[in-house]
C-alpha positions as CSV (number, residue, x, y, z in Angstrom):
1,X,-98.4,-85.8,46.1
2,X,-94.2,-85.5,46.0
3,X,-92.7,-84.0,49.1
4,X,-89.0,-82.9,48.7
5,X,-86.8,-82.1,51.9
6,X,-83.3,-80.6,52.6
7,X,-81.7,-80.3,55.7
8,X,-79.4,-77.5,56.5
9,X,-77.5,-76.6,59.4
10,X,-75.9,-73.2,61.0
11,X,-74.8,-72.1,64.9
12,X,-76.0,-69.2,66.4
13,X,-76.8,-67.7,69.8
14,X,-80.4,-66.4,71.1
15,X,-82.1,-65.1,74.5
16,X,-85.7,-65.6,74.9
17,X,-88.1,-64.3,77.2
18,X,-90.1,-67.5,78.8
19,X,-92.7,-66.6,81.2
20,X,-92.0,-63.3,81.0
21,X,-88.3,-63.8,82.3
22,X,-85.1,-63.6,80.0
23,X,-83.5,-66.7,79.7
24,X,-79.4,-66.4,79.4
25,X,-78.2,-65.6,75.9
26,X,-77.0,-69.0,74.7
27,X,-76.3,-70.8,71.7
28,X,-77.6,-73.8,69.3
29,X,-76.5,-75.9,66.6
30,X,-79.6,-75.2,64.5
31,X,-81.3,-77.7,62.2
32,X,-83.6,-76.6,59.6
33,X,-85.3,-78.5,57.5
34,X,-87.2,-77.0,54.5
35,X,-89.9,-79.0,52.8
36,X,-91.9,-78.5,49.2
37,X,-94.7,-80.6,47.5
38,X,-96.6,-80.4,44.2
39,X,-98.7,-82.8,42.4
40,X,-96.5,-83.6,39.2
41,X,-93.1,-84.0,38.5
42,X,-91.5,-81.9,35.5
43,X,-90.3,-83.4,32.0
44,X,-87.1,-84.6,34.2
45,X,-89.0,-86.3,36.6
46,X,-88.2,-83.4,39.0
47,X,-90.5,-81.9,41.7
48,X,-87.7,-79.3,42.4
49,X,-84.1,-79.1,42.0
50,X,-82.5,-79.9,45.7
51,X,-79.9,-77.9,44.9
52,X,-82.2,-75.3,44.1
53,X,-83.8,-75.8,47.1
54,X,-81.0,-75.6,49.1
55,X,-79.5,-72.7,48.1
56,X,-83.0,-71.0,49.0
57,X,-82.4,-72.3,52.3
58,X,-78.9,-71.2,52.6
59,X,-79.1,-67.8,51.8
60,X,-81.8,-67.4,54.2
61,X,-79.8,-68.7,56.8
62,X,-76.6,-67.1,55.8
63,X,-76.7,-63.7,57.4
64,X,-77.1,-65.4,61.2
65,X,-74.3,-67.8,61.1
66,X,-72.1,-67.6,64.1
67,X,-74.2,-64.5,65.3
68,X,-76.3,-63.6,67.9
69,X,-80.0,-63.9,66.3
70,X,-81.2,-61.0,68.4
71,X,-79.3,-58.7,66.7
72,X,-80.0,-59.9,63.3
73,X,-82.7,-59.1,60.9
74,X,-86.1,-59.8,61.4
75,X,-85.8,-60.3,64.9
76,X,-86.2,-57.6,67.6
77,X,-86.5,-56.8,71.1
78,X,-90.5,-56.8,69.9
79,X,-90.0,-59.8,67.8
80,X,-87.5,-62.6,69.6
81,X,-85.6,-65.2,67.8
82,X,-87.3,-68.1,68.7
83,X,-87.5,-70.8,67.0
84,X,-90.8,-70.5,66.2
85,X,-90.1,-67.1,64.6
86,X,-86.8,-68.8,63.0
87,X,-89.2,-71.1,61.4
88,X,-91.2,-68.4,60.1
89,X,-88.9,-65.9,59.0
90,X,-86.9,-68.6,56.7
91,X,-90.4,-69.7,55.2
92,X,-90.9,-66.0,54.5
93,X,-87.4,-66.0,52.5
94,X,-87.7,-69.3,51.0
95,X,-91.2,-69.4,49.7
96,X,-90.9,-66.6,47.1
97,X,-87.7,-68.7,45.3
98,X,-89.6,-72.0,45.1
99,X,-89.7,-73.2,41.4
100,X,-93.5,-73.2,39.8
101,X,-95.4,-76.6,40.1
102,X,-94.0,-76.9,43.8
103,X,-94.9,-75.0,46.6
104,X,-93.5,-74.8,50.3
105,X,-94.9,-77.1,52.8
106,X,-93.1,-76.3,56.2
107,X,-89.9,-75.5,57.9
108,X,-88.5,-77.2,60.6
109,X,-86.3,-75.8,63.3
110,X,-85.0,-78.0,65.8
111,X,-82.6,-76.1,68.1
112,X,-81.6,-78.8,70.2
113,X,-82.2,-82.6,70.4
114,X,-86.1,-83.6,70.4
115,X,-86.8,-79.8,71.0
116,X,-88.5,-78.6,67.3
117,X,-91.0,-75.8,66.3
118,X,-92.4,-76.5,62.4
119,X,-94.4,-73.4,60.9
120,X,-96.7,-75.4,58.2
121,X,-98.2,-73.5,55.1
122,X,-101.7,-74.4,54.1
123,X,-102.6,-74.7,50.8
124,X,-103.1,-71.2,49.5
125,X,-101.2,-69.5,52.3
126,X,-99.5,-65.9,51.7
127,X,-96.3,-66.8,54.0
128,X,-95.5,-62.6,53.1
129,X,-99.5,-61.8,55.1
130,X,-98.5,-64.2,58.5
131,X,-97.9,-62.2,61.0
132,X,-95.9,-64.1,64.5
């Protein structure tokens, strides 16, 4: 099994509701880190294209640079920006552009140091039918 990563990053500001309460809007340095795996490597010896790879990643992330996440598609006053649904919502763009013979593994979002939420796709997964 090849696993391929890339690691992009992008600022932005969120508020999420812990324990019921609504923490102060406030803003990251986000890291995301997208990674895809297949079995066999192509006539290049290629898994995937990083390039490829990353600009799946960056024009998922694109529309929520420097913004505030909460006002930003997918995410809702039903559906908050955290980075659990980050995670989820740039699987859910990413997956569909991934070259055939490699598949999406996870995403990674750490928002701050040591603080990181992965959303993992098992083999077979319809990222599109996951609901957060």
């Amino acid at each position: 099994m090849f696993v391929l990563s890339v690691d992009r990053t992008f600022s932005a500001a969120h508020q999420v509701r812990v324990s019921g309460e609504m923490e102060p809007l406030h803003g990251h340095d986000w890291r995301v880190r997208a990674s895809v795996e297949g079995e066999a490597l192509d006539a290049d010896g290629l898994l995937c294209d990083f390039h490829a790879l990353e600009r799946a990643v960056d024009e998922a992330i694109a529309p929520w640079k420097g913004r505030t996440l909460n006002d930003a598609r997918p995410f809702s006053a039903d559906h908050l920006p955290t980075a659990e649904h980050v995670a989820l919502a740039i699987a859910r763009a990413v997956s569909p552009r991934i070259p055939a013979g490699a598949r999406l593994a996870r995403v990674s979002v750490t928002e701050a140091p040591g603080c990181e939420a992965t959303f993992v796709l098992r083999e077979g997964t319809m990222v599109e039918g996951v609901t957060p």
